[in-house]
C-alpha positions in Angstrom: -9.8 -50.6 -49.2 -7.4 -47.5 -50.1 -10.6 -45.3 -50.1 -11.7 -46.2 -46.7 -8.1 -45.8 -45.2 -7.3 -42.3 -47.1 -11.4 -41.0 -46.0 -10.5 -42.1 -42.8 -7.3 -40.7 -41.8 -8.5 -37.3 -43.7 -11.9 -37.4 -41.0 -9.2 -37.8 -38.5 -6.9 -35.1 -39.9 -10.2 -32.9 -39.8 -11.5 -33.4 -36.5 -7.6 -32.7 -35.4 -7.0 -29.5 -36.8 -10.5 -28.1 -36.1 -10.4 -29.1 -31.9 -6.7 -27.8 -32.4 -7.3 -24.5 -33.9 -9.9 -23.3 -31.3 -10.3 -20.0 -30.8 -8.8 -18.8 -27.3 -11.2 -17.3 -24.7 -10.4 -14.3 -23.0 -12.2 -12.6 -20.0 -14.8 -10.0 -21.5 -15.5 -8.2 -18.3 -12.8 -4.8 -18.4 -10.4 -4.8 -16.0 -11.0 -1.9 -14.2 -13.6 -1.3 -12.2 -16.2 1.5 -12.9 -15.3 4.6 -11.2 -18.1 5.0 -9.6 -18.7 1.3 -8.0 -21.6 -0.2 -7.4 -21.9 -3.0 -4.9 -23.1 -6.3 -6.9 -23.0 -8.6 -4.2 -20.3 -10.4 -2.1 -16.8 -10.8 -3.3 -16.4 -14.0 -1.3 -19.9 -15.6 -2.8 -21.2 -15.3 0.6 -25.2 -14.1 0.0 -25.3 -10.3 -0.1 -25.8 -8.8 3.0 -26.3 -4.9 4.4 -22.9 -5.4 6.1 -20.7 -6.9 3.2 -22.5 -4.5 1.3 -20.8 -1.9 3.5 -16.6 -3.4 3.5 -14.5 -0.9 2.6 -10.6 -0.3 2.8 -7.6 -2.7 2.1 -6.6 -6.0 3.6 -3.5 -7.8 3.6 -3.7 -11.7 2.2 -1.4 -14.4 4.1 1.8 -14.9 2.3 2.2 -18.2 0.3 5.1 -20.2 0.1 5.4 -21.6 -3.5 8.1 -23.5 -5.4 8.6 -20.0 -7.3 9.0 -17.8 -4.5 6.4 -16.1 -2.0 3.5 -15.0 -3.1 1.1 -11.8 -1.0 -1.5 -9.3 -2.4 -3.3 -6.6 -0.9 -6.9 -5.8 -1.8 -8.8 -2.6 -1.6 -12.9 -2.9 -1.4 -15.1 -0.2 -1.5 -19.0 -0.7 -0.2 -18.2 -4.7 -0.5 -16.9 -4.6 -4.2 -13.5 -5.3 -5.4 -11.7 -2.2 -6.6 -7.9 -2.9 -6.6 -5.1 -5.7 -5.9 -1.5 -5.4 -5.4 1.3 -7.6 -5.4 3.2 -7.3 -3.1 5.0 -10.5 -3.4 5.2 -12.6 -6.2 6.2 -10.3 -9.3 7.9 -13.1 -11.2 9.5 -12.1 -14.1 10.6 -15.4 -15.8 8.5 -17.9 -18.0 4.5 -18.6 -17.9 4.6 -16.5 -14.8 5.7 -13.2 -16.0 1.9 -13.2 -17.9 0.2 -14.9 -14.3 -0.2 -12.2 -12.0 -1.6 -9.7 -14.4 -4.5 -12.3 -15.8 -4.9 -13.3 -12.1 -5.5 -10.0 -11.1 -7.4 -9.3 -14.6 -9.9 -12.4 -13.8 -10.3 -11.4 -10.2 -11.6 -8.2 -10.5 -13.8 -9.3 -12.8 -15.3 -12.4 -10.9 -15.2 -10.0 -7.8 -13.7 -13.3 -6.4 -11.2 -15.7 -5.6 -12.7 -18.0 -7.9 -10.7 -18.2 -10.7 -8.6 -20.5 -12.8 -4.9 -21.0 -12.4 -2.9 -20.1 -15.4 -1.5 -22.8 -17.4 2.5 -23.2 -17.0 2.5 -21.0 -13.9 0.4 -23.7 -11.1 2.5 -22.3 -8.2 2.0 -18.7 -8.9 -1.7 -19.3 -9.5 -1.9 -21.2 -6.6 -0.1 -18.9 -4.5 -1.9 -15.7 -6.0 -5.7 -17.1 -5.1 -4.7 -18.1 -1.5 -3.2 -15.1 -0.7 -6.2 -13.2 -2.4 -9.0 -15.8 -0.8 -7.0 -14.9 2.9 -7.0 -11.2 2.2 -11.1 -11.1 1.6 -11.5 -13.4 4.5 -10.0 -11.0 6.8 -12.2 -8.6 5.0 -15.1 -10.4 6.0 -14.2 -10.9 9.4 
């Protein structure tokens, strides 16, 4: 009976530590764009076409209300690709949202998108962050 409990809570122990002690994932697409861009498709997921192909210059997203301030960004797209995004609210400088914006606009860039996660501890940043980014490429689209 001793055997069966100590092989069991050891298997337990076990599967613990190993789901616990998984390696993190980070984004392996660079963060900055090539400096020569070359369209890929559509930022917004839409199917490529010869006109989103062709959206260039900067757009303003909607500014977001969150329980951590105001959040806005400002996206430049050359020939339908994503190239830059600024903050222009929403720089928040305190907790899990100090580390937000910079992975938000890390994962954007690379997913040419909206379409990314939130970051974990800073919801209302990430929330904030993808609907003023999601608005901004609407308008470019429009």
């Amino acid at each position: 009976m001793n055997r069966a409990v100590a092989a069991t809570t050891a298997t337990v122990a076990g599967l613990f530590l190993m789901l616990a002690l998984k390696p993190h994932q980070t984004p392996t697409a660079a963060a900055a764009p090539p400096a020569d861009p070359v369209p890929s498709g559509s930022p917004s997921g839409a199917p490529s076409t010869p006109e989103h192909d062709r959206t260039s210059g900067t757009f303003t997203g909607d500014t977001i209300n969150t329980a951590r301030g105001p959040v806005q960004v400002r996206v430049t797209l050359f020939k339908g690709r994503l190239t830059t995004i600024a903050v222009l609210k929403g720089e928040h400088d305190e907790g899990a949202s100090a580390h937000a914006v910079p992975r938000l606009t890390q994962e954007a860039l690379a997913a040419q998108s909206a379409k990314i996660d939130a970051v974990s501890g800073a919801t209302f940043t990430s929330q904030g962050y993808i609907s003023s980014l999601q608005s901004a490429l609407d308008r470019a689209h429009d």
